[in-house]
C-alpha positions as CSV (number, residue, x, y, z in Angstrom):
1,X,23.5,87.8,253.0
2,X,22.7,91.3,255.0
3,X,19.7,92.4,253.6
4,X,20.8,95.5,253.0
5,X,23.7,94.5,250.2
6,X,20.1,93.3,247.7
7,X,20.5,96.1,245.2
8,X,17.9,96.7,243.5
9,X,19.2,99.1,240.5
10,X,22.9,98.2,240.0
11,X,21.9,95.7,237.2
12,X,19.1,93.0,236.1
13,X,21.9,90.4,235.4
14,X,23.4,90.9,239.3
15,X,19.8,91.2,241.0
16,X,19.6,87.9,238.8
17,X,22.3,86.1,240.4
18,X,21.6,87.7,243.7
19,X,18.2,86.0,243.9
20,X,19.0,82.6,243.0
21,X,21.0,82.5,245.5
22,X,19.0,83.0,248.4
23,X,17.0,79.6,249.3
24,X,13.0,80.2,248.2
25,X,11.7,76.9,248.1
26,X,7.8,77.0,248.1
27,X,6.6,77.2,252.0
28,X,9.9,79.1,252.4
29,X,9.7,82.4,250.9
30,X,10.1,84.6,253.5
31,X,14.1,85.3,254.1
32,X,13.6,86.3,250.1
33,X,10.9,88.1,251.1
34,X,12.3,90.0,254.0
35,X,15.1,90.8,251.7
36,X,13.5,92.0,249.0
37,X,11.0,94.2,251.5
38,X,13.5,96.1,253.3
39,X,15.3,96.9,249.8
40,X,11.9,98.1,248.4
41,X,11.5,100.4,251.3
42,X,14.3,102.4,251.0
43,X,12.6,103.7,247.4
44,X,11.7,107.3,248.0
45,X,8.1,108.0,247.5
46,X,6.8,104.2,247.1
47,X,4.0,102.5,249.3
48,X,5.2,99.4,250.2
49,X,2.4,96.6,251.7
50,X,3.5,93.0,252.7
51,X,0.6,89.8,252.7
52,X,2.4,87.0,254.1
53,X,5.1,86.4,251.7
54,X,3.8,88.4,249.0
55,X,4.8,92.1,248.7
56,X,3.1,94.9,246.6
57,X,5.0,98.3,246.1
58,X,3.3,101.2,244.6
59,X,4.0,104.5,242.8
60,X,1.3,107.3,243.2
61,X,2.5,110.2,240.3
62,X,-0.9,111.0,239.6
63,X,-0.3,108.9,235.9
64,X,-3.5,108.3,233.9
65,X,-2.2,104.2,233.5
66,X,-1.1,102.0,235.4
67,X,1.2,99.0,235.3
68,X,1.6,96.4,237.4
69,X,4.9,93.9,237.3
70,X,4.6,90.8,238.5
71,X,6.5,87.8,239.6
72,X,7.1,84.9,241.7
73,X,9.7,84.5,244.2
74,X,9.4,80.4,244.9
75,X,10.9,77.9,243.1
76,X,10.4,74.1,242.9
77,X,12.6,72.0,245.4
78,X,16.5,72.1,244.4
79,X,18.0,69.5,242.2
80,X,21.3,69.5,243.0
81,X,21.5,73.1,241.4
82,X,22.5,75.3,244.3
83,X,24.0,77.7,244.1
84,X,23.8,79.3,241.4
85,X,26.9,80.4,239.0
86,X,27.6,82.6,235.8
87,X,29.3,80.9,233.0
88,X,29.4,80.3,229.3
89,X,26.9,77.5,228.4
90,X,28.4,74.7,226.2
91,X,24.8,74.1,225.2
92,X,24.0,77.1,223.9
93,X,23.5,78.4,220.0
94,X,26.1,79.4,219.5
95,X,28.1,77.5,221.7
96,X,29.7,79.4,225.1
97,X,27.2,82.2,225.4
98,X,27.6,83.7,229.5
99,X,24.5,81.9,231.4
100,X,23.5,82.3,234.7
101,X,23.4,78.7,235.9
102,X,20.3,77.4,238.9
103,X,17.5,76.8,240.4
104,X,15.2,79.8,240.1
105,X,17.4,81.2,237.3
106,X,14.6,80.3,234.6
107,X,11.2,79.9,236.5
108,X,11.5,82.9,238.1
109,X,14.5,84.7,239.5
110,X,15.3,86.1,236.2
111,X,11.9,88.0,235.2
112,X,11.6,88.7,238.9
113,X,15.1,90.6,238.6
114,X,13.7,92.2,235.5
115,X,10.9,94.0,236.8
116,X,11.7,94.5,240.1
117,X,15.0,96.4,238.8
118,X,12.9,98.4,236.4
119,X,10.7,99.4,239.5
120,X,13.5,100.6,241.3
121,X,14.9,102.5,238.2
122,X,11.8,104.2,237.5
123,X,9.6,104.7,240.6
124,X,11.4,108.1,240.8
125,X,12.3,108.8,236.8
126,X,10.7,111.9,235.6
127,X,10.2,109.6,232.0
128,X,8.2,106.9,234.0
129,X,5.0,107.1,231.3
130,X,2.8,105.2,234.1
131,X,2.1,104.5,237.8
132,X,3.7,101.0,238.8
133,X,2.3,98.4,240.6
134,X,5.2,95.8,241.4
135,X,3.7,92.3,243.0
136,X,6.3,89.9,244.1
137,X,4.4,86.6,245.4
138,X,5.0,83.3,247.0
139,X,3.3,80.4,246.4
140,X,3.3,80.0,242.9
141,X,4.7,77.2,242.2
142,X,2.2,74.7,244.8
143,X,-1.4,74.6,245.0
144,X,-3.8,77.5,244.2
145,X,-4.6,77.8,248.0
146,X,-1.3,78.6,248.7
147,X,-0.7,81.4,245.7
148,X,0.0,85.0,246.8
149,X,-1.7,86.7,243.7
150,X,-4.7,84.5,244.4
151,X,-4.6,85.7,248.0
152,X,-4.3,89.4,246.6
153,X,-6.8,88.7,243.8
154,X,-9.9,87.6,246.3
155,X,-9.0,89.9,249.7
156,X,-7.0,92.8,248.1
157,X,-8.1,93.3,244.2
158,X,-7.5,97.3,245.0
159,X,-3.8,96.1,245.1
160,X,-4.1,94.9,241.6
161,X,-6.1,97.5,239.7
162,X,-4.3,98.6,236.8
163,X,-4.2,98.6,233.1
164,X,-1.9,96.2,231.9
165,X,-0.7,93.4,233.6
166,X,2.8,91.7,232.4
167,X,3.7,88.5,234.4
168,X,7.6,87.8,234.3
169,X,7.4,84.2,233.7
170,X,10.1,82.9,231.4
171,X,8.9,83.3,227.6
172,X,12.1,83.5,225.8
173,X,12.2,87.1,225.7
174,X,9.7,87.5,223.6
175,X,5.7,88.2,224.4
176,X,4.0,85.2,225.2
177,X,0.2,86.0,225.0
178,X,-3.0,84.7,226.9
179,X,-2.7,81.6,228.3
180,X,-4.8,78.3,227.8
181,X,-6.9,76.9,230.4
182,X,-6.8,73.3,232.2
183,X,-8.8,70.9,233.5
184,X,-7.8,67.4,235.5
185,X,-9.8,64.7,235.8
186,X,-9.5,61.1,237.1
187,X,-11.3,58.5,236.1
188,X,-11.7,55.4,237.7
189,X,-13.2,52.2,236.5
190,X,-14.6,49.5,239.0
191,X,-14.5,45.9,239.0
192,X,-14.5,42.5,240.8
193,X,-11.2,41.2,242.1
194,X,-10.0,37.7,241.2
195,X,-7.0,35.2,241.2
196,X,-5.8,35.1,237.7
197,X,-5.9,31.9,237.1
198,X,-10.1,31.9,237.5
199,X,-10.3,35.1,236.0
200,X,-14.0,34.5,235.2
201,X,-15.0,34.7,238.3
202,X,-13.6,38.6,238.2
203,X,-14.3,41.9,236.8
204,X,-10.6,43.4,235.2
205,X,-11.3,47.1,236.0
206,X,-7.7,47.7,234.2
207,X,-9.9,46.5,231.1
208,X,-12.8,48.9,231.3
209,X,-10.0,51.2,231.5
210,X,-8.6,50.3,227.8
211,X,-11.1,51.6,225.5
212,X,-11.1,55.0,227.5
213,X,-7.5,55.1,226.8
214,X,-7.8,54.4,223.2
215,X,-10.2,57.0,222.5
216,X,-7.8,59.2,223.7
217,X,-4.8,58.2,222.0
218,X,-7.3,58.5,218.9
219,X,-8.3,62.2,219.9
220,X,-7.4,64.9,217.5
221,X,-6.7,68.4,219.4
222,X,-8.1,71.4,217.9
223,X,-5.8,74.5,217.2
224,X,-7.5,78.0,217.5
225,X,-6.2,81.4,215.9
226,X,-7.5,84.4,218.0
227,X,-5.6,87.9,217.8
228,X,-3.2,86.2,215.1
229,X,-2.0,83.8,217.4
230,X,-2.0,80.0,217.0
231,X,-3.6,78.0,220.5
232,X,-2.6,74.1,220.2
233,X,-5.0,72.2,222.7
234,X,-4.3,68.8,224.1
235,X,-6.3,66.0,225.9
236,X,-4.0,63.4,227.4
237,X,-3.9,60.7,229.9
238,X,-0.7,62.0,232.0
239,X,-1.1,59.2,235.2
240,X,-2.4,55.8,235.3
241,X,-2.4,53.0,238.2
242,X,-4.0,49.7,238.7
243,X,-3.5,45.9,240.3
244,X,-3.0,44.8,243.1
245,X,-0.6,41.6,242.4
246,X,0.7,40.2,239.5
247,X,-1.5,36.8,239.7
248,X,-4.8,39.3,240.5
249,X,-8.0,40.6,238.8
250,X,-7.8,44.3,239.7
251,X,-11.2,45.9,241.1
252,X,-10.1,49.3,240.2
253,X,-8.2,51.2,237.6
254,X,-7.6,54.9,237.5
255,X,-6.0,57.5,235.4
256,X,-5.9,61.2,235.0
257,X,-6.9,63.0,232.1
258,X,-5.7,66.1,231.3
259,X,-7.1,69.1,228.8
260,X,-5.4,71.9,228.1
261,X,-7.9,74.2,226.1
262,X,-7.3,77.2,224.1
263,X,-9.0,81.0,225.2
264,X,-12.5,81.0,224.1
265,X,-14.2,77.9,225.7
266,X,-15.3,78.4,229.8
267,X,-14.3,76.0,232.2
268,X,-17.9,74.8,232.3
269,X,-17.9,74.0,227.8
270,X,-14.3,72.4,228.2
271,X,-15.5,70.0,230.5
272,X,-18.5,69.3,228.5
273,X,-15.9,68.2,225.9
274,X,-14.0,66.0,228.1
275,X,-17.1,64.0,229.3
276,X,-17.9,63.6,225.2
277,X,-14.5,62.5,223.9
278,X,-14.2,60.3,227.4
279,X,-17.7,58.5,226.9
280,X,-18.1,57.5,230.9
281,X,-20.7,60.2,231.5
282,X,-20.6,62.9,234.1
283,X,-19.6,62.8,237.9
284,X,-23.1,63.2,238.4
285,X,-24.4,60.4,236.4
286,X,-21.4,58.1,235.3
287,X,-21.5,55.4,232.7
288,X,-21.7,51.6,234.9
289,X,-18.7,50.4,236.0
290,X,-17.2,54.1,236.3
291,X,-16.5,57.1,238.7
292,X,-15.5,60.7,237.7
293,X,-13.5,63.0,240.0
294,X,-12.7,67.1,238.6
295,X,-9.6,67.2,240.2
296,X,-8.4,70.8,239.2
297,X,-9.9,73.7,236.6
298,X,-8.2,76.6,235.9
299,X,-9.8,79.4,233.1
300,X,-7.7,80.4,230.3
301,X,-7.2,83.9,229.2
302,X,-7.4,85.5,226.2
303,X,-4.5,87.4,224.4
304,X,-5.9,90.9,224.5
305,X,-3.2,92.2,221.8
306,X,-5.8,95.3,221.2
307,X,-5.6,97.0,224.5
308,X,-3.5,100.0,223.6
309,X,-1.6,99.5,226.6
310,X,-0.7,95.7,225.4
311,X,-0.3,97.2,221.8
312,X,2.5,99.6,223.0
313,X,4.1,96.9,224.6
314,X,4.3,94.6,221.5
315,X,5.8,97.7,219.5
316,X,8.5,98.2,222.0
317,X,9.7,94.5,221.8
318,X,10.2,94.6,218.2
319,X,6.8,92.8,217.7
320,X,8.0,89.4,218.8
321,X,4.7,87.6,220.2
322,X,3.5,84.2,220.4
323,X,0.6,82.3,222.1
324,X,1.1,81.0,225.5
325,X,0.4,76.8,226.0
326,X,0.9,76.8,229.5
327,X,-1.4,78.1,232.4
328,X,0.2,81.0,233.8
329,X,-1.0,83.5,236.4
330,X,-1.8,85.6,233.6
331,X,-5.6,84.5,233.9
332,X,-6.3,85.6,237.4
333,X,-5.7,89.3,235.9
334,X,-8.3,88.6,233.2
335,X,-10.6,87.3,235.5
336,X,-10.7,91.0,237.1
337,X,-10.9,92.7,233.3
338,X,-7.1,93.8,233.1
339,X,-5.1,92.3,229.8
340,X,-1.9,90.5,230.9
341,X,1.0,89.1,229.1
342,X,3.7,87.0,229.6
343,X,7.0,88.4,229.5
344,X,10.4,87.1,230.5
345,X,14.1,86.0,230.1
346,X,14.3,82.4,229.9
347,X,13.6,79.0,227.7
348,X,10.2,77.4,229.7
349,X,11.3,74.0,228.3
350,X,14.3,74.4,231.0
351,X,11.7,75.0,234.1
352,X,12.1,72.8,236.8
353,X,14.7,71.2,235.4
354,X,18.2,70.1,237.0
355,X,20.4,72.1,234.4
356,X,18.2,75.4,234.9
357,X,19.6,78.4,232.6
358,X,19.1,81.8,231.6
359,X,21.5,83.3,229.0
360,X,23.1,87.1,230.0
361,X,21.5,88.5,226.8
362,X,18.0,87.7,227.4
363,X,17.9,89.0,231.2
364,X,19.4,92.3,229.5
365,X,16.9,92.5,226.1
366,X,14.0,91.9,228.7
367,X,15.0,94.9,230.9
368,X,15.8,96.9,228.1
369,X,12.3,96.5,226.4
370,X,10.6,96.9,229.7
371,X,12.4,100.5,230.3
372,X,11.6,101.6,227.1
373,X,8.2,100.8,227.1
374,X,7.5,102.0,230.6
375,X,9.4,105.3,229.6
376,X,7.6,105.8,225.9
């Protein structure tokens, strides 16, 4: 595709398809990127600044608020689901409705389309109610050392003052505030190995494993209200190995355990918890027999409905909100005092999926809402 053909303000639903169909695999942002740059540039009156594979475009109006959009550009690896195509969906309710069809079209082509189309729009509209920050990242979808806004977050935070903070990952079209943190721990239980048939003379590490496991199947997740909204935690084994051979004793068992924890605890108090439900200690001092790993934390980040800013925005979708389960980007902005929200065409349940979909309508009620708030 010539670069120069990525229109930017013809329509969400055909940036859409555009954008799935150029290749972004994590590690491979950069023709998207390239792309997307030199469209970006040819906006009148907009800074445009490139970090890696992560762009930031700016308007300077002289606005008293400012908003920043933004969105990833990578996508999982394909699953048979490129290209992309438009058609009806026999799946949908009701059946037939037109759906943009691959991968990216969901997690996050779709909400990337969104804002960056309402950029374009308005960078220039004389009813643009607020300066615009747009960040379109790479990395999101791999390890935190590889994430764009995390780059931007630690070595340019100027880039991300603003506001309000919405984050186009896919939410159903509807507000999805706040998001709840995680943490990942393995723990792994040591033993004595032994042939099976003398067992005795072993230690079944895969057995000091068990009662660990029951007391979380037995674990009761807490759900927390804050701002109206309903957090459902979770605590869950999610990956298990052991043995060695089927006629062996194995001297080590390991799982992963993770929490998903609702806004209002620290990383530091969730991980308390998991040590107390778990009952092997701490990394520092395990229980015998045991070893404890923190594999991955991440802080959650609360709703923050009552900014006016985040207020507005809620009015201008018709008041549809709910809380967010997953970890999205979303907390890095609260982590530099800006209240984000989730906000973007698309069923999450479908992300990373092979039959990837975003219906027409949503793309087009999440554009619409977005221009009407940004022009109140």
């Amino acid at each position: 595709m010539d670069p120069n053909n990525l229109d930017l303000t013809s329509s969400p639903v055909s940036l859409t398809e555009q954008l799935v169909d150029i290749y972004s695999e994590s590690h491979h942002e950069q023709d998207i990127a390239d792309q997307l740059e030199v469209a970006l540039r040819d906006i009148p009156n907009v800074t445009v600044t490139r970090h890696g594979n992560t762009l930031v475009a700016q308007t300077s109006l002289g606005h008293d608020e400012r908003v920043i959009l933004a969105g990833h550009i990578d996508t999982v690896p394909p699953a048979d689901n490129v290209p992309g195509r438009r058609g009806p969906d026999p799946e949908s309710d009701p059946p037939g409705q037109d759906t943009i069809f691959g991968l990216g079209s969901v997690d996050m082509k779709s909400g990337a389309a969104c804002y960056t189309h309402a950029f374009a729009s308005l960078a220039n509209d004389p009813h643009l109610a607020s300066d615009l920050t747009l960040v379109l990242y790479e990395g999101e979808e791999v390890a935190t050392k590889y994430n764009g806004l995390n780059h931007l977050a630690h070595n340019h935070p100027e880039l991300l003052e603003g506001d309000l903070a919405l984050l186009g990952e896919p939410s159903g079209s509807m507000i999805e505030a706040g998001c709840q943190g995680t943490i990942r721990v393995k723990v792994t239980a040591h033993g004595q190995r032994a042939h099976s048939a003398r067992a005795w003379l072993g230690d079944n590490a895969l057995h000091k494993l068990g009662p660990v496991l029951v007391r979380i199947s037995e674990y009761h997740p807490r759900e927390v209200e804050l701002d109206g909204l309903t957090y459902r935690e979770g605590l869950n084994a999610v990956m298990a190995d052991a043995g060695v051979a089927t006629n062996t004793i194995p001297d080590e068992a390991w799982m992963f355990v993770n929490y998903r924890f609702a806004p209002g605890l620290s990383v530091d108090e969730a991980l308390e918890h998991v040590w107390e439900v778990l009952e092997v200690g701490t990394p520092e001092d395990p229980a015998e027999g045991f070893s404890l790993e923190i594999d991955d934390t991440a802080d959650a980040a609360h709703p923050g409905l009552h900014q006016p800013a985040a207020a507005a925005l809620v009015e201008a979708t018709g008041g549809r909100v709910r809380a967010k389960f997953g970890w999205t980007d979303v907390a890095r902005f609260t982590q530099l005092g800006i209240p984000a929200v989730n906000f973007g065409p698309g069923d999450p349940a479908l992300c990373h999926t092979p039959n990837e979909r975003c219906p027409i309508h949503q793309i087009e009620t999440v554009s619409g809402a977005l221009i009407s708030f940004l022009t109140r």
